[in-house]
C-alpha positions as CSV (number, residue, x, y, z in Angstrom):
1,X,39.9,-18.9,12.0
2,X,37.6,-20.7,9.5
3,X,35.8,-22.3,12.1
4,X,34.9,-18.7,14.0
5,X,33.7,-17.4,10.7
6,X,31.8,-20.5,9.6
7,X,30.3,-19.9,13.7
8,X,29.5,-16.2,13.3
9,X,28.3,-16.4,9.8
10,X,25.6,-18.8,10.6
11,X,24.4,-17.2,13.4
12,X,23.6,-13.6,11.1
13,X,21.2,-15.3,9.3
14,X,18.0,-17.3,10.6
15,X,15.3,-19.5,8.6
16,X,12.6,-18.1,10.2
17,X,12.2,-14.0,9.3
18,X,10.8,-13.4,13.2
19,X,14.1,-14.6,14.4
20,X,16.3,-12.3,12.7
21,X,17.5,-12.1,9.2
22,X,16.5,-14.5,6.7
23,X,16.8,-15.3,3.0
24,X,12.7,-16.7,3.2
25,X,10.0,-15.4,1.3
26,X,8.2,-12.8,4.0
27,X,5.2,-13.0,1.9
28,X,2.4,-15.2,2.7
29,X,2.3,-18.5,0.5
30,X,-0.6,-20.2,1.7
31,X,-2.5,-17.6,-0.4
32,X,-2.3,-17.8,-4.4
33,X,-4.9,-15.7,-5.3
34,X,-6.4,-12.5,-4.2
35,X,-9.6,-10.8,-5.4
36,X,-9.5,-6.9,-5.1
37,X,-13.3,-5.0,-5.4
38,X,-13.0,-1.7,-6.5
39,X,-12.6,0.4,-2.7
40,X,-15.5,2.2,-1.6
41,X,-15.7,6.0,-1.5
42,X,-16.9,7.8,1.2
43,X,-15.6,11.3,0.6
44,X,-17.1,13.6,-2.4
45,X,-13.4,13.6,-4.6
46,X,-14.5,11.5,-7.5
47,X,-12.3,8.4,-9.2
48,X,-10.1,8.3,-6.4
49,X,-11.8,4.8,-5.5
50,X,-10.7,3.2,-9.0
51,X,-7.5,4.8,-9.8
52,X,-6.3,3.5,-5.9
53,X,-7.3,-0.1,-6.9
54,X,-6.3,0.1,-10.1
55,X,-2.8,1.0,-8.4
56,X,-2.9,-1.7,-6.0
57,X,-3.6,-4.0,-8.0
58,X,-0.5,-3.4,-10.4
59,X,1.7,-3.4,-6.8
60,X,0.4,-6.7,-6.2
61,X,1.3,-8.5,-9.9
62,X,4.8,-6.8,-9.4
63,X,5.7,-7.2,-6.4
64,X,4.4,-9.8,-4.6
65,X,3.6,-13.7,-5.5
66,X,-0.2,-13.4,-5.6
67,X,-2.4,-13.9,-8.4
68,X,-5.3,-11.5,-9.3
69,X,-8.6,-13.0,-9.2
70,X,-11.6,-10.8,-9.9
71,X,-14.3,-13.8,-8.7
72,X,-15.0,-14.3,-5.4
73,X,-13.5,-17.9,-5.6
74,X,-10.2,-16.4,-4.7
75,X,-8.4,-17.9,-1.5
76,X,-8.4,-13.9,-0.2
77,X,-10.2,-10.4,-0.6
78,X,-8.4,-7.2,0.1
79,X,-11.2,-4.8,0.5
80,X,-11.4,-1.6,1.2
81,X,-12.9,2.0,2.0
82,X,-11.6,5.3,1.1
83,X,-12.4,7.2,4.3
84,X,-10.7,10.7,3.8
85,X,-8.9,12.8,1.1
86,X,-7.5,15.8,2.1
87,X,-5.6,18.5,0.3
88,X,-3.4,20.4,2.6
89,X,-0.8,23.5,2.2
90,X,3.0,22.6,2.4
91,X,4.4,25.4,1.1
92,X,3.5,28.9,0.8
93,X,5.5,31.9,-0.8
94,X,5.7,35.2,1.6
95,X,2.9,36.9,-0.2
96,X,0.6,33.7,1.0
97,X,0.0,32.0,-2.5
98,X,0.3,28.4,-2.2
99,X,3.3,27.1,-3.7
100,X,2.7,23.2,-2.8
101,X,0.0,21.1,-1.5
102,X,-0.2,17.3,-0.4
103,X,-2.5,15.2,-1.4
104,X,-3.6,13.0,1.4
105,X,-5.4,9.8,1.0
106,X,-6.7,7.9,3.9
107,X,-8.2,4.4,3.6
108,X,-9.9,1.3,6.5
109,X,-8.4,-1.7,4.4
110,X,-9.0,-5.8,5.4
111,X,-7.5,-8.9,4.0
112,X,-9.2,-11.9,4.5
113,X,-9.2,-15.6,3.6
114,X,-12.2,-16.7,2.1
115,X,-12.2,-20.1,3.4
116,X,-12.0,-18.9,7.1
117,X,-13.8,-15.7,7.3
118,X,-10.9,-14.5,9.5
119,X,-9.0,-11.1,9.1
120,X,-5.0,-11.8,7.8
121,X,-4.5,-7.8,7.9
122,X,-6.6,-4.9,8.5
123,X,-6.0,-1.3,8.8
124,X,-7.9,1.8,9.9
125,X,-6.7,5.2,9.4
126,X,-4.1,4.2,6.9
127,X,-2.6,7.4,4.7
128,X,-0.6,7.6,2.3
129,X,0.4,11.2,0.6
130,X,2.3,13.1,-1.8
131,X,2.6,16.9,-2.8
132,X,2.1,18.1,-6.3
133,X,3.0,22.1,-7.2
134,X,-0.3,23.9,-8.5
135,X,1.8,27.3,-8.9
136,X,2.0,28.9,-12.7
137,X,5.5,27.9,-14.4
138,X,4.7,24.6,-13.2
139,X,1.4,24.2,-13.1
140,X,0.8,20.6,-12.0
141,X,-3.1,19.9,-12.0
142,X,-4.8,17.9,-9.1
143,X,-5.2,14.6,-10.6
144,X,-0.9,15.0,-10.4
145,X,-1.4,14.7,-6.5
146,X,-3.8,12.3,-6.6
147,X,-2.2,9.8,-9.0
148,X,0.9,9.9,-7.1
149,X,-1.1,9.8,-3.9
150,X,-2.9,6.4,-5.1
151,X,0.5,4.5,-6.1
152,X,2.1,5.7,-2.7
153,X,-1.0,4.6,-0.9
154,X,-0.8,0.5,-3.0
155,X,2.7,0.4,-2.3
156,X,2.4,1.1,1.5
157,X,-0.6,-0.8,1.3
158,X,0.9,-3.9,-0.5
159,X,3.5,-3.9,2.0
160,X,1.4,-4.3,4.7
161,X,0.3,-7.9,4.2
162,X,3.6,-9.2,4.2
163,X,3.0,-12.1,6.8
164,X,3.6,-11.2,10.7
165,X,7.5,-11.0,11.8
């Protein structure tokens, strides 16, 4: 009976994350620092481009190994360009006032190494939202939806350059 458990609980567990589950670190460690420009704006909502990398950079110095490196001696650059924001109606009351909008924020990110040249991760059409409520008694102002647009949009974004399973 101890043997078939010894047997079957090895087998759960693997060293290598792409081979099934695994206590390793899923991050990549050949990388210790990362620089992150400011992301690039192309849409006419203003300050969305620094409070989004001002965001992903406090993902990255939580939650993943990297150190932040503003100079371009960093092993990597995450850089990025805001392509799209978008507010959209989510809930409306029956005379037609809006009761809840999202925020939408929609980004083309890359992550490279800097002693390559070559791409580690990159995205286009990557969105991250949330909703804020604009309605009086509540009264939530747009920088609401787009604050918690931005930190929904790092975290996603963080999570995305977790090495390839």
């Amino acid at each position: 009976m101890l043997t078939t458990l010894a047997v079957l609980g090895g087998s759960a567990c693997s060293s290598d994350p792409s081979q099934g589950y695994s206590f390793k670190n899923t991050w990549d460690t050949q990388s210790r620092t990362i620089q992150v420009p400011i992301f690039q704006n192309k849409t006419y909502f203003k300050g969305v481009e620094s409070e989004l990398t001002e965001a992903i950079v406090k993902e990255i110095q939580n939650k993943t190994p990297w150190i932040i490196d503003p100079s371009p001696a960093a092993d990597t650059t995450l850089s990025g360009t805001i392509t799209s924001v978008q507010l959209r109606r989510t809930a409306t009351d029956p005379s037609g006032y809006v009761q809840e909008l999202g925020y939408i924020i929609t980004v083309d990110f890359e992550w490279v190494d800097n002693t390559t040249g070559k791409t580690i991760v990159g995205r286009r059409n990557f969105s991250g939202a949330d909703t804020f409520v604009p309605t009086r008694g509540v009264s939530e102002k747009i920088e609401y939806g787009q604050t918690s647009s931005s930190q929904r949009l790092a975290k996603d974004l963080v999570s995305e350059l977790r090495t390839t399973w």
